[in-house]
C-alpha positions as CSV (number, residue, x, y, z in Angstrom):
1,X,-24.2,-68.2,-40.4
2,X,-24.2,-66.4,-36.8
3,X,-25.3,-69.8,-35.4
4,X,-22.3,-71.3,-37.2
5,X,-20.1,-68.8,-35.8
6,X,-21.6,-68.7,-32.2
7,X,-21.1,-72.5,-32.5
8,X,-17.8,-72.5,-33.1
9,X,-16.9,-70.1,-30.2
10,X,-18.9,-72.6,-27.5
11,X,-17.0,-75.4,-28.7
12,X,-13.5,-73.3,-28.5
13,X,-14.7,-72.3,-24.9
14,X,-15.1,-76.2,-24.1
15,X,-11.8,-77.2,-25.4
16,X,-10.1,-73.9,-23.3
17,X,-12.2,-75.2,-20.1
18,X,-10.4,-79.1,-20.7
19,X,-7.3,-77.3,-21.1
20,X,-7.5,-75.7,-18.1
21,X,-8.6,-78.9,-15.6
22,X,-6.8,-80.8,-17.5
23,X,-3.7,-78.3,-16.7
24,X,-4.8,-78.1,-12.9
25,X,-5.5,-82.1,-12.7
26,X,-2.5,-83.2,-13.7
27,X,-0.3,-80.0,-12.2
28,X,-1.1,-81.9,-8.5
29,X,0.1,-84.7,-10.3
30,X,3.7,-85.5,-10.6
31,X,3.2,-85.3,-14.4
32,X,4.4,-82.1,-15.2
33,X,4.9,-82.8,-19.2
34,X,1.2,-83.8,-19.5
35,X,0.6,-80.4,-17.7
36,X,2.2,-78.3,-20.2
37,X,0.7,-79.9,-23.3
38,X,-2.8,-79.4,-21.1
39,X,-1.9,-75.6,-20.3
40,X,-0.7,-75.3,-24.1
41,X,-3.8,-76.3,-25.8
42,X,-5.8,-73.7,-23.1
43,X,-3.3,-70.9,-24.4
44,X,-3.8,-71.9,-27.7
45,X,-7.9,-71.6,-27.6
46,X,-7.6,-68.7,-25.2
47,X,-5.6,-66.7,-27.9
48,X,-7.9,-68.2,-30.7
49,X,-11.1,-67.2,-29.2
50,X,-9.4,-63.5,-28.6
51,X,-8.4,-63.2,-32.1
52,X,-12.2,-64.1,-33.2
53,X,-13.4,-61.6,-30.8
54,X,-11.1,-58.9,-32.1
55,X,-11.6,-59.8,-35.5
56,X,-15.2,-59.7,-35.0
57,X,-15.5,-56.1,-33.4
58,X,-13.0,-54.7,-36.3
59,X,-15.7,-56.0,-38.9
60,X,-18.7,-54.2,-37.1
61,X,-17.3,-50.9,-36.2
62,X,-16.9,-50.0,-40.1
């Protein structure tokens, strides 16, 4: 199950790194819409992987 869960953190990392060059590539790019929905899904897996981490260190400190 931990290899499940540390699985699932990688792949939230890679999807928050796309989100981020993606964000960056297309910010020196005229195309400013396609750099908000880039810098939106990095915000979105940023806060996702935060919530895991937080929800993770509540269930081991009890």
């Amino acid at each position: 199950m931990d290899k499940l869960l540390k699985s699932n953190i990688y792949t939230d990392i890679i999807w928050l790194l796309i989100g981020v060059i993606g964000s960056l590539y297309y910010f020196f790019k005229p195309s400013y819409w396609t750099c908000a929905i880039f810098s939106f899904l990095a915000v979105l897996y940023l806060v996702k992987i935060i919530n895991n981490l937080i929800q993770k260190n509540g269930s081991n400190s009890e």
